[in-house]
C-alpha positions as CSV (number, residue, x, y, z in Angstrom):
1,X,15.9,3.6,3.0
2,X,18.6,5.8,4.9
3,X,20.1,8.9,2.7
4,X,23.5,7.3,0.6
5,X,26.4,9.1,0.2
6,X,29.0,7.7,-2.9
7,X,32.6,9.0,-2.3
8,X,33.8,9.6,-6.2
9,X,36.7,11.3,-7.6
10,X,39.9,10.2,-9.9
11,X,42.1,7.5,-8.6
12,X,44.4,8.2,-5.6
13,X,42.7,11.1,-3.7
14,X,42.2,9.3,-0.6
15,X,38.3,7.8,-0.9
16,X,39.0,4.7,0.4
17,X,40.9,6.2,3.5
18,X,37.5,8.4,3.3
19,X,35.0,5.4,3.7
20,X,36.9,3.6,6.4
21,X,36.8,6.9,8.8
22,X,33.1,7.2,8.0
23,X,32.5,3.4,9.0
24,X,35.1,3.6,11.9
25,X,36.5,0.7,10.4
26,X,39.2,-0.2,7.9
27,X,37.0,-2.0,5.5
28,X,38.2,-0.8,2.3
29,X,41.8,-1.6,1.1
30,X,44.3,1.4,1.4
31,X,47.2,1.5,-0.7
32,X,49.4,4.4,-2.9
33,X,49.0,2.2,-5.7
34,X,46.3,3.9,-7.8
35,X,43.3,2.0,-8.8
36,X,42.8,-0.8,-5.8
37,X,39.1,-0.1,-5.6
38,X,37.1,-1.8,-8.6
39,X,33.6,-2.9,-7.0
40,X,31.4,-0.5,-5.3
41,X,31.9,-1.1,-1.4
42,X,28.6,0.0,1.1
43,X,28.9,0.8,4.7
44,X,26.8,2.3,7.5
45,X,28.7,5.4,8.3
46,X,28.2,7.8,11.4
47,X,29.3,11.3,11.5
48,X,28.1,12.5,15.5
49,X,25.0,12.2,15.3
50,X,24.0,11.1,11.6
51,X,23.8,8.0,10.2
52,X,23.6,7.8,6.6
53,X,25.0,5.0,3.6
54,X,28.2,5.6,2.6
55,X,29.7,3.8,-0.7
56,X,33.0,3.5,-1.7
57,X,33.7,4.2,-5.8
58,X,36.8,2.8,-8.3
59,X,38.7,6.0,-9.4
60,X,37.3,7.6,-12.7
61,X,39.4,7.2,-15.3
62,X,39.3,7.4,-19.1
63,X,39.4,3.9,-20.5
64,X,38.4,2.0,-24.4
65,X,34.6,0.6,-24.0
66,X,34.7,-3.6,-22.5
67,X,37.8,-3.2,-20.7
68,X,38.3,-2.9,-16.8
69,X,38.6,0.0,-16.2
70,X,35.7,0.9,-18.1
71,X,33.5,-1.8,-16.3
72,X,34.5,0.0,-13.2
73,X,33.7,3.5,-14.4
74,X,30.1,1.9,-15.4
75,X,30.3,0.8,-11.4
76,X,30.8,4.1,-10.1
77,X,28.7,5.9,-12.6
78,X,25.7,3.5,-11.3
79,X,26.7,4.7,-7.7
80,X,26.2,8.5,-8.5
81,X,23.2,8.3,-10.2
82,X,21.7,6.1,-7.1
83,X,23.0,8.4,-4.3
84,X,21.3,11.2,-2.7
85,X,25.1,12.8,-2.5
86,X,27.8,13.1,-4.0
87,X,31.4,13.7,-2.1
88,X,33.3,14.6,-4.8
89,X,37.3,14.3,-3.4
90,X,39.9,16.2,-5.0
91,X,43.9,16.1,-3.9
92,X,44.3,19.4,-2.4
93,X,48.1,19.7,-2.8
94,X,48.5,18.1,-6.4
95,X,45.6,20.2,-6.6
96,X,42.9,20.7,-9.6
97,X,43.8,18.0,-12.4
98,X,42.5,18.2,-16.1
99,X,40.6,14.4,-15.0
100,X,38.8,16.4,-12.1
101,X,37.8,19.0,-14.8
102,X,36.3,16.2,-16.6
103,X,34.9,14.1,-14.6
104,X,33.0,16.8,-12.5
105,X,31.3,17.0,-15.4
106,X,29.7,13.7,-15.4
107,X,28.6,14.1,-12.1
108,X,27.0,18.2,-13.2
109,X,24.5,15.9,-14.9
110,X,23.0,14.3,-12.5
111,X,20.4,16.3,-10.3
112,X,22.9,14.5,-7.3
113,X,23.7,17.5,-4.9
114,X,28.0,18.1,-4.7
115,X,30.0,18.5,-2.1
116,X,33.6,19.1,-2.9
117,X,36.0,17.3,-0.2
118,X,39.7,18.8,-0.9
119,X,41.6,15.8,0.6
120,X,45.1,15.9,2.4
121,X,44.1,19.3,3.2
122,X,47.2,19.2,6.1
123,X,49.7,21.3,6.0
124,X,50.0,24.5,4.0
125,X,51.0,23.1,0.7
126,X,47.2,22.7,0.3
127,X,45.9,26.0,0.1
128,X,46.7,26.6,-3.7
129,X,44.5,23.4,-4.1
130,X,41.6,24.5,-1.8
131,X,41.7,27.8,-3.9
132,X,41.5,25.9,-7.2
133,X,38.3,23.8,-6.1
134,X,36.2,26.6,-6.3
135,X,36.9,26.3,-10.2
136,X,34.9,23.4,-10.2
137,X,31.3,24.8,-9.2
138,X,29.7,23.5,-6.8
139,X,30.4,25.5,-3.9
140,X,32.9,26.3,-1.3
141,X,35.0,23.2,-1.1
142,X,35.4,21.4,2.5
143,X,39.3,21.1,3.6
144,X,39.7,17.7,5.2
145,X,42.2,15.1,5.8
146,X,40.8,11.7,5.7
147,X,44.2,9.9,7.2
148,X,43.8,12.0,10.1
149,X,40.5,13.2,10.8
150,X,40.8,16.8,10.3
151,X,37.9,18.7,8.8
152,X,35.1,16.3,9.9
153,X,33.2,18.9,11.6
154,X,33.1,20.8,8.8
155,X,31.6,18.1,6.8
156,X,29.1,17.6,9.1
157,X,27.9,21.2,9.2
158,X,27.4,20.8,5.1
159,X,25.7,17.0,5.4
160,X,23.5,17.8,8.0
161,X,20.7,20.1,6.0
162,X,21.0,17.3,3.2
163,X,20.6,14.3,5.7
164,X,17.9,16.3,7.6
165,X,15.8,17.4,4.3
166,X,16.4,13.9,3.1
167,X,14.6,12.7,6.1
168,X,12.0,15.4,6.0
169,X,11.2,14.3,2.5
170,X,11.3,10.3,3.1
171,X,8.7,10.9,6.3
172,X,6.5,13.1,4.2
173,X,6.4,10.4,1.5
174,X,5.4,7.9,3.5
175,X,3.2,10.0,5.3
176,X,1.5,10.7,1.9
177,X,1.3,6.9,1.2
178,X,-0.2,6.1,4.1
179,X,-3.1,8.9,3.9
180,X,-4.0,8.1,0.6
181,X,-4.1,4.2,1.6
182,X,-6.6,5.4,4.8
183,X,-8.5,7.7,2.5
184,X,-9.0,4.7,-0.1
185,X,-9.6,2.2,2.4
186,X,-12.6,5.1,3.7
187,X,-13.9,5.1,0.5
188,X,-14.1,1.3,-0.4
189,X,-17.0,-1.4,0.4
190,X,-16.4,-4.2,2.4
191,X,-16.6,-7.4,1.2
192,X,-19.8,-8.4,2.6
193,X,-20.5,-11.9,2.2
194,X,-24.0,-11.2,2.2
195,X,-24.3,-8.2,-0.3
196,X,-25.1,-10.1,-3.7
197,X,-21.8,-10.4,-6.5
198,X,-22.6,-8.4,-9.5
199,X,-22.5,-10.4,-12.4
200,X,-22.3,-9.0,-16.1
201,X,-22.8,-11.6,-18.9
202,X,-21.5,-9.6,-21.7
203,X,-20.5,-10.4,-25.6
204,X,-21.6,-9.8,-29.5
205,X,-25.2,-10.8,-30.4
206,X,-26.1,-14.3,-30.4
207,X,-22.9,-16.0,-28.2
208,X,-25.8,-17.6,-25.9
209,X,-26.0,-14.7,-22.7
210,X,-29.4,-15.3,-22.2
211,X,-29.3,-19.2,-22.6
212,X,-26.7,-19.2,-19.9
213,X,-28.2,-17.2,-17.3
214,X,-31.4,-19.8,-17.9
215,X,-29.4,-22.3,-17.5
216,X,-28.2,-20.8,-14.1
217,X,-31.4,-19.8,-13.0
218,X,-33.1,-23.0,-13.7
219,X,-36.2,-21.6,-15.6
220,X,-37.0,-19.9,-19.1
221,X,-36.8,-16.5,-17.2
222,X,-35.4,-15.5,-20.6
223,X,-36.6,-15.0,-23.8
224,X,-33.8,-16.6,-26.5
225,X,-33.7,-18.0,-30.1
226,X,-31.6,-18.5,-33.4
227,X,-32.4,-14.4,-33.6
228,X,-29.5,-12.1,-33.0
229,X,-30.4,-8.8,-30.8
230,X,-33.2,-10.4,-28.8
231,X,-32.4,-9.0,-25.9
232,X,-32.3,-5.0,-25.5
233,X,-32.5,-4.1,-21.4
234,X,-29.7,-4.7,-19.2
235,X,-32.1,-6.8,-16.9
236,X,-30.4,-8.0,-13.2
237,X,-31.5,-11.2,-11.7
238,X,-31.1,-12.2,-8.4
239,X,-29.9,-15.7,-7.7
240,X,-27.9,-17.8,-5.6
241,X,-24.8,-20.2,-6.1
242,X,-23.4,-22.0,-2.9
243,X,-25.0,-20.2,-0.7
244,X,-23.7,-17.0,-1.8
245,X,-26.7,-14.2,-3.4
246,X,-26.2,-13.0,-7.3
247,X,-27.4,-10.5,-9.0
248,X,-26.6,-11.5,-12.8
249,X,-27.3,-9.0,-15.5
250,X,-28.4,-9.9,-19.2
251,X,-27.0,-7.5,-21.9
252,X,-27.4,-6.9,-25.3
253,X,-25.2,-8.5,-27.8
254,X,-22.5,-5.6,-28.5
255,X,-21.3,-4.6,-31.6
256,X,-19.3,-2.8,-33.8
257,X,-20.5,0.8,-33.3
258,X,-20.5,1.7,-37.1
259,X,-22.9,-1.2,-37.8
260,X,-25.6,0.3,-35.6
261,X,-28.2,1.8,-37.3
262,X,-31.4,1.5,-35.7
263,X,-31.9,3.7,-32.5
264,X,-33.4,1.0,-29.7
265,X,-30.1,-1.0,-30.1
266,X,-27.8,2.2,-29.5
267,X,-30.2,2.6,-26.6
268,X,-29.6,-1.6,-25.8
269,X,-26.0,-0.8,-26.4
270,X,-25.5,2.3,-24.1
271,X,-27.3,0.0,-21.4
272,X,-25.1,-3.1,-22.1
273,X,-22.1,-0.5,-21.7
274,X,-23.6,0.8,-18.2
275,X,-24.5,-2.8,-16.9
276,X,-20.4,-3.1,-17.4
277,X,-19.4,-0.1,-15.5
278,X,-21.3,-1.2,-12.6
279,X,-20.8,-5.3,-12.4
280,X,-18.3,-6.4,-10.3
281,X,-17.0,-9.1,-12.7
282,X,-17.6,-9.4,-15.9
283,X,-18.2,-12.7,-18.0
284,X,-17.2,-12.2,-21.7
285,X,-19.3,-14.4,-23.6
286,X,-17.6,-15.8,-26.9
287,X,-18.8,-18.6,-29.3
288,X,-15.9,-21.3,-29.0
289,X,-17.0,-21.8,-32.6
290,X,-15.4,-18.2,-33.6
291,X,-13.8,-17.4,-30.4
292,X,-11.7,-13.9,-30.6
293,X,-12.7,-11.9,-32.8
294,X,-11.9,-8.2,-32.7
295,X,-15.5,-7.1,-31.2
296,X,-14.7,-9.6,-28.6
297,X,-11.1,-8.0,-27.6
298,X,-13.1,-4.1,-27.7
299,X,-15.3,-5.5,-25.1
300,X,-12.6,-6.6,-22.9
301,X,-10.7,-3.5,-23.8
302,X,-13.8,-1.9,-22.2
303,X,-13.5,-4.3,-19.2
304,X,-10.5,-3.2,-18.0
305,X,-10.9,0.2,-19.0
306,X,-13.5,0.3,-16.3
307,X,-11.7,-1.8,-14.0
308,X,-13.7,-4.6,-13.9
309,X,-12.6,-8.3,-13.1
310,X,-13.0,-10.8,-16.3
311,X,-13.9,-14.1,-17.3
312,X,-14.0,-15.5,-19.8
313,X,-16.2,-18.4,-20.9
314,X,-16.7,-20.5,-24.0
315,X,-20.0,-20.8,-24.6
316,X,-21.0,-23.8,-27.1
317,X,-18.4,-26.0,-26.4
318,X,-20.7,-29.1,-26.9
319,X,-20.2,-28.2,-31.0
320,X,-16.1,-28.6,-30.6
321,X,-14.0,-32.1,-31.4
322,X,-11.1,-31.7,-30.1
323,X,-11.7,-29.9,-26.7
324,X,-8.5,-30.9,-25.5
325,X,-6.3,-29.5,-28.2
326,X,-8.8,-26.3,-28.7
327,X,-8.7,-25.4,-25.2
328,X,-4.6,-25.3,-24.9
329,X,-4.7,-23.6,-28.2
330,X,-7.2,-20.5,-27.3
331,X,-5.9,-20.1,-23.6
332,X,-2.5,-19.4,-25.1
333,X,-4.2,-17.2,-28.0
334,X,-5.8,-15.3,-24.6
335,X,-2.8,-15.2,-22.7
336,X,-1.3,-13.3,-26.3
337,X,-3.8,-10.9,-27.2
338,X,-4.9,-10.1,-23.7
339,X,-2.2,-9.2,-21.9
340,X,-3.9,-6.4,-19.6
341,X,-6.0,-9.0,-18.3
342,X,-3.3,-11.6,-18.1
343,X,-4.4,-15.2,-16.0
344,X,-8.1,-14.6,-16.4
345,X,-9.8,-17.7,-16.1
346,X,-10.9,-19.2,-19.4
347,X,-13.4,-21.6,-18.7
348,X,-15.6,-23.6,-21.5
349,X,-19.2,-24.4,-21.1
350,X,-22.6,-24.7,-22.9
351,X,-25.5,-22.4,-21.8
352,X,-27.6,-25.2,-23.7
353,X,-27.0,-28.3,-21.8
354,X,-25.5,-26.1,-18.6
355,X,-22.4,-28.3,-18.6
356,X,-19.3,-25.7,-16.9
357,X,-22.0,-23.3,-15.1
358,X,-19.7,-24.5,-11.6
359,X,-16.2,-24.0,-13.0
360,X,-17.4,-20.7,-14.6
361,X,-19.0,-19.5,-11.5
362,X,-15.7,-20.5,-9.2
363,X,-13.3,-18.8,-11.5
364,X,-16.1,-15.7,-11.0
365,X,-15.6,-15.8,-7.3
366,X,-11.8,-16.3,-7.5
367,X,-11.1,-13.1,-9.3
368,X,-14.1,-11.4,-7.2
369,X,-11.5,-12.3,-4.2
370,X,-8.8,-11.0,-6.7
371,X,-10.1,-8.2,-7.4
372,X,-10.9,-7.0,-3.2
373,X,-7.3,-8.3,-2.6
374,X,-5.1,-6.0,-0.5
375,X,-1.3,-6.6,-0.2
376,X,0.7,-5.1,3.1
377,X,2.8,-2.4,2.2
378,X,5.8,-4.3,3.5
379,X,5.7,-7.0,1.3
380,X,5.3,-4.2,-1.6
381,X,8.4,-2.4,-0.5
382,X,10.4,-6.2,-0.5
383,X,9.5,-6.3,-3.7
384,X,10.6,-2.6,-4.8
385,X,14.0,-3.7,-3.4
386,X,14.2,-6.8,-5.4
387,X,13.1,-4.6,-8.7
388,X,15.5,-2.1,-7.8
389,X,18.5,-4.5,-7.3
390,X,17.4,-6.8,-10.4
391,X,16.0,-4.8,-12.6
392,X,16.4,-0.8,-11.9
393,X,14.8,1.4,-14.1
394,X,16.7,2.8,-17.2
395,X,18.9,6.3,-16.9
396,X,17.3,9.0,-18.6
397,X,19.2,11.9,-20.5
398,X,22.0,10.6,-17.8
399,X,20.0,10.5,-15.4
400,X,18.8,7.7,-13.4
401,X,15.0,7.4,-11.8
402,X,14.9,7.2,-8.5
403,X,12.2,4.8,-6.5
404,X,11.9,5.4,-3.1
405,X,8.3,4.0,-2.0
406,X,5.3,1.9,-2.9
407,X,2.0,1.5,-1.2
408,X,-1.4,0.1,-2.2
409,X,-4.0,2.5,-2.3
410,X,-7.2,1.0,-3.3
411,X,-8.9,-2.0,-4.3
412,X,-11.5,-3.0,-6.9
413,X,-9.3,-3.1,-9.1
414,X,-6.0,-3.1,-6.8
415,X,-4.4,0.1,-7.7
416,X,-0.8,1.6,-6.5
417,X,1.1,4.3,-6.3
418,X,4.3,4.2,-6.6
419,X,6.9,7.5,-4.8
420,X,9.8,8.5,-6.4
421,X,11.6,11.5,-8.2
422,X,11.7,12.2,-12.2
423,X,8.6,9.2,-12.6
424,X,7.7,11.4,-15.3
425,X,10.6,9.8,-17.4
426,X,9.6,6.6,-16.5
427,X,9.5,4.5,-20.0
428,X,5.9,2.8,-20.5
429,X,8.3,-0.5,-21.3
430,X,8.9,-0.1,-17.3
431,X,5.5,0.5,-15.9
432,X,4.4,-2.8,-17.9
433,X,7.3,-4.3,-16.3
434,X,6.3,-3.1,-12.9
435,X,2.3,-3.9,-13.5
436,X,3.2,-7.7,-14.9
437,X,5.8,-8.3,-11.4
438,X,2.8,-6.8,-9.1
439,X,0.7,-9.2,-11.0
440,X,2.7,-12.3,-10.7
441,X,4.6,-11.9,-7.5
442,X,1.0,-11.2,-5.7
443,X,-1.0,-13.2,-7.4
444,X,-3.3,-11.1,-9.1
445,X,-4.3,-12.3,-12.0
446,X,-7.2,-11.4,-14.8
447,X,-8.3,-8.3,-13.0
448,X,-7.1,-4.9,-14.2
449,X,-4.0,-3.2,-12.1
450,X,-3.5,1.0,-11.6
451,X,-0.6,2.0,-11.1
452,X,-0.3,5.6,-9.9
453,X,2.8,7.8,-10.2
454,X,3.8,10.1,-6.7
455,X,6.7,12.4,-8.0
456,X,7.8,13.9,-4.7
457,X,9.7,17.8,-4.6
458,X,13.4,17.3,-4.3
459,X,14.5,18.2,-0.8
460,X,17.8,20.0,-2.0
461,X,16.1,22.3,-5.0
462,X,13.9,24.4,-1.9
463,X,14.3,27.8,-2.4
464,X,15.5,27.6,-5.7
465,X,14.2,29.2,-8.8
């Protein structure tokens, strides 16, 4: 993303004129009527040897809200929020205007750096002008005359630090995106199809955990009845589906925390919780009978808490009539209550008879692959671009968020980190925005998603206090 420079100022002053010498064409229409510019223009500008964004701006002008001119005003305001510079331009010989006064004060709140262009700065009926400019405060003004060239070099010799530290700051983003992606990728395991899937079958007491992973195995390997709280140990069981090893844990039923009394199940409990945090995916067992109630949505809170990969199956399905209508009805109930888990599988079955052990053992390995799936970084940053042109993230006290970078970092779960500047302001509405566009426009659905925030130093506050 090259640094952007938005040429702003009250209509008249000569930014058009301004844009077409910085692009060495004449792409922007020139006229003395005020107010020919309306839509934001964008060029690739050169000035020696830097090469930077330059955008063309309607005049600022005070206008009634819905009108024209106050659509255009919304236009430029969007550009000075967005650039990394600001050329304010100023007519040096009608000199400093009450709508310079005022408008320089909607660009003072933005954290955009200033430069103050006096335009028409020929002859030496500018001076008084050039003298005035200093009223506005942000710096000594630059004297230049866009019609003719004059004063280019001294626009150079105050873009050049911004353009340079710009850069700086752009390379050392990256530069931090890619070491933490190499330091993740370090720290991750490998897929290796010949390590076993860890499999937690987790739920409340008595949704059939232990009469599925029978059914699975093939054998009574373990001990079930009508009870509630049979089983207490977390117990792993090795096993093998397609060719590809298991290792499936049993857990004890879970419940509300206030309703456990007796000290073995807080032990069976604590265990159940442990088998969680280190399972790869996790099956949430429900009773299709009473499917979704509120223990069942802590324990997938606690799911993706962890970062775990879900499934969900609906254990009993062999006591339901109308499977067709029931199923439509409690994937759409999932796809409402669970929305940090959105596009899990939801997969019915019956531990008893061991009718959907396949389908509930494919959707396990499809969000296994989910949840090891790494997206290149240029498809990420595609996507930024889109976000930012379709959807950019709100202004804040005037000010707009900037997002300049995005990188995957890690997998299981997939988590980002996203480089920009104020990301502190960033409204939770727009991270859930971001998180639900990763998870659709990847394809990454019913495993947990990070999304880390990388507020980088702005290049033009060094030095300061």
């Amino acid at each position: 993303m090259p640094f952007t420079l938005a040429l702003v100022g009250r209509p008249n002053v000569g930014k058009s004129t301004m844009f077409n010498r910085l692009v060495g064409k004449k792409l922007a229409l020139v006229d003395d009527q005020p107010g020919v510019t309306r839509d934001r223009r964008e060029g690739d500008a050169k000035l020696a040897d830097l090469s930077f964004t330059v955008i063309d701006t309607a005049g600022l002008e005070e206008a009634r809200e819905g009108s024209l001119t106050a659509r255009m005003r919304e236009q430029t305001e969007a550009a000075i929020h967005d650039a990394d510079c600001v050329l304010f331009m100023i007519d040096a010989r009608a000199g400093l205007t009450p709508d310079d006064r005022f408008f320089a004060e909607i660009v003072r709140k933005t954290d955009t750096p200033v430069i103050v262009a006096a335009n028409k700065a020929e002859g030496k009926g500018a001076s008084a002008g050039i003298i005035e400019a200093y009223e506005l405060g942000f710096g000594d003004p630059v004297p230049v005359s866009a019609e003719h060239g004059e004063g280019m070099g001294e626009l150079y010799d105050v873009l050049q630090p911004l353009v340079d530290a710009f850069e700086e700051d752009e390379a050392a983003i990256r530069e931090a995106a890619a070491r933490e992606t190499v330091q993740a990728a370090e720290g991750e395991e490998e897929d290796d199809p010949s390590r076993p899937v860890r499999i937690a079958i987790v739920g409340r007491p008595n949704a059939g955990k232990s009469t599925l992973i029978n059914a699975m195995l093939g054998e009574e390997r373990l001990l079930t009845g009508p009870e509630a709280g049979i089983t207490r140990d977390s117990i792993g069981l090795d096993w093998e589906w397609r060719g590809r090893p298991m290792k499936v844990f049993d857990t004890a039923g879970l419940r509300k925390r206030a309703r456990i009394e007796d000290k073995v199940e807080k032990l069976a409990a604590a265990d159940a919780i442990r088998a969680v945090k280190f399972a790869e995916v996790v099956v949430i067992l429900l009773d299709a009978t009473i499917p979704f109630e509120k223990q069942d949505l802590t324990i997938i809170d606690l799911c993706e808490r962890e970062g775990r990969a879900v499934v969900i199956g609906l254990n009993k399905w062999d006591l339901i009539e109308s499977r067709g209508a029931t199923l439509s009805g409690l994937k759409e109930e999932a796809a409402r209550l669970l929305p940090q888990v959105r596009g899990c599988p939801v997969v019915p079955l019956s531990g008893l008879s061991g009718q959907g052990i396949d389908r509930l053992m494919e959707g396990v390995m499809q969000m296994h692959q989910v949840w090891n799936r790494r997206v290149p970084t240029a498809r990420i940053n595609r996507w930024l671009e889109n976000v930012k042109a379709n959807h950019p993230p709100p202004a804040v006290s005037g000010r707009r968020i900037k997002l300049r970078y995005m990188t995957q970092t890690k997998t299981r779960p997939p988590q980002f980190s996203l480089f920009g500047n104020q990301l502190d302001a960033l409204p939770e509405s727009y991270k859930r925005y971001l998180v639900n566009s990763i998870r659709e426009t990847f394809d990454l659905p019913g495993v947990p998603i990070r999304l880390a925030m990388r507020t980088s130093d702005n290049p033009f506050d060094k030095g300061k206090k």
